[in-house]
N, C-alpha and C positions, 0 to 999 in steps of 0.2 A: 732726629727721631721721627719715625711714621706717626700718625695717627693714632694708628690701635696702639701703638707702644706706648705713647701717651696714657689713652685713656686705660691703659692695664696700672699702668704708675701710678694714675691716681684713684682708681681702684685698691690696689694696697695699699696706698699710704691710708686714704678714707680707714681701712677696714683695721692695720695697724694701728693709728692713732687711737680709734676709736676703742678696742681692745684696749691698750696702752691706760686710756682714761677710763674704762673701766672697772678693770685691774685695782687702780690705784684709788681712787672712790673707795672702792670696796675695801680696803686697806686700813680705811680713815676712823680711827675709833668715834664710838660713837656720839662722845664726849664732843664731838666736831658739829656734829648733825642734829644733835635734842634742839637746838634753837635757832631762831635764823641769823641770819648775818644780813649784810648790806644789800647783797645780791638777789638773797633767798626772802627777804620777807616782805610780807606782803605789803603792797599799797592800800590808800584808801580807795582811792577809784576803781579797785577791784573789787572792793566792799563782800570783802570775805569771801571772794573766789566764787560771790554769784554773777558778778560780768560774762563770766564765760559761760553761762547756759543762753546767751543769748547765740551764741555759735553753734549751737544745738550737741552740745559736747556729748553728751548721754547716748546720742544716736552716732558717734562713730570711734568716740575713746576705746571702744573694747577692739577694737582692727588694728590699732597701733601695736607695732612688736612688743615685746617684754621680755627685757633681757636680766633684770635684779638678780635673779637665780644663775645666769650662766658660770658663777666664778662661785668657789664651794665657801658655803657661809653666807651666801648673797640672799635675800629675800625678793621673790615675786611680789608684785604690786597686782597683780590681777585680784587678790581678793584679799579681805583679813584673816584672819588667823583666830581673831575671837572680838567681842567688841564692849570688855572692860577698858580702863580708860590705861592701863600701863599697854596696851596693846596697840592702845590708836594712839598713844605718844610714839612707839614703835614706828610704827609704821607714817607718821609726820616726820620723825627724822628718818626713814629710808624716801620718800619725796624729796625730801630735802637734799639727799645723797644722789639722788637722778635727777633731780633739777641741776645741782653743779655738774654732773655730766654732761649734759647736755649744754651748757652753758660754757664748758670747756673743749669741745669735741668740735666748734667752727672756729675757736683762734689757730687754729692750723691753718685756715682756708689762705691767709696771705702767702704763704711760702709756696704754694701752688704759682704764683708769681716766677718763682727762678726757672720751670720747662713745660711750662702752659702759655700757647698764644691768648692774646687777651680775652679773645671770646670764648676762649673753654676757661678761661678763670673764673669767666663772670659767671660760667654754666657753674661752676664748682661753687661759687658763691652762693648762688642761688641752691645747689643742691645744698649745703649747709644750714639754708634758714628753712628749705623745705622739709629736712628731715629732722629738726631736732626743734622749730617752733611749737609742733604740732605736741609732742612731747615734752616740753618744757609748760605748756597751756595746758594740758592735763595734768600736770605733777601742783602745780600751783591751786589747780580749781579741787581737787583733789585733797590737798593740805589745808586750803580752806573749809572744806566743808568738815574736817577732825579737827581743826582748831576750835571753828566754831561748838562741837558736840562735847569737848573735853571743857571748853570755858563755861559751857553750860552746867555741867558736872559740877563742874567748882565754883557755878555762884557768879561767876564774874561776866558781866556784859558790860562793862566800861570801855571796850576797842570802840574807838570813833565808829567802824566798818559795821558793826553791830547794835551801838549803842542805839536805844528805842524801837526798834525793831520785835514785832513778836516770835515767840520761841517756835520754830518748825521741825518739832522732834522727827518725825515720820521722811519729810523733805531731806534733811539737815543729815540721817543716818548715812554714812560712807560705804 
């Protein structure tokens, strides 16, 4: 195979897969996504998803695509919807449903291995962690800062990531 035929192949599969995972997210009741799991929740060293303002996130998350809405019944993460606390439980498990996207959308990257020479696998690798870190780093800083304003709601600052810390209602709003 040429070159360009190559990178058309891996052109569709990216764009396939990625649809594919999707798709199937969006599928996942919701019952899936209200809480975290192994992968989805947070660290302490994130300390409630203010790590990531140190990457100045605020100044470039709104450039990132958004696709929540492309599949009927899917929700946009571009804004809320309202900002009682059944709403930003919502909208922490639609984060949570685009963090595993994204988190599922580069184990494809290895099978680019069976008709990619080595150095367009490594490009494909590298386009994997470029285009879905950025996005996974937002879904995360993002769920942190509604987790943090819903546990406030409810009284509870006992997470290690929060614990003694003063409350920054104004900062803290999603």
């Amino acid at each position: 195979m040429s070159l360009p035929q190559i990178v058309a192949i891996d052109a569709l599969v990216w764009a396939t897969w990625s649809a594919v995972v999707g798709y199937a997210a969006r599928r996942l009741p919701r019952a899936r996504v209200d809480h975290d799991g192994p992968l989805t929740r947070m660290r302490p060293w994130e300390r409630g998803g203010r790590i990531y303002e140190r990457l100045r996130i605020r100044r470039w998350k709104h450039r990132l695509p958004e696709l929540g809405d492309a599949f009927r019944g899917g929700v946009s993460k571009r804004a809320l919807a309202s900002y009682d606390t059944p709403a930003l439980e919502r909208f922490a498990a639609e984060t949570r449903r685009a963090e595993l996207v994204h988190w599922a959308i580069p184990v494809i990257a290895p099978s680019f291995a069976l008709w990619n020479p080595p150095w367009l696998l490594a490009a494909m690798a590298a386009y994997a962690l470029v285009a879905n870190l950025p996005c996974l780093v937002v879904q995360r800083y993002n769920r942190g800062r509604l987790v943090r304003v819903i546990e406030r709601r409810a009284g509870r600052t006992d997470r290690p990531e929060t614990r003694g810390q003063p409350a920054r209602a104004a900062r803290d709003r999603p």
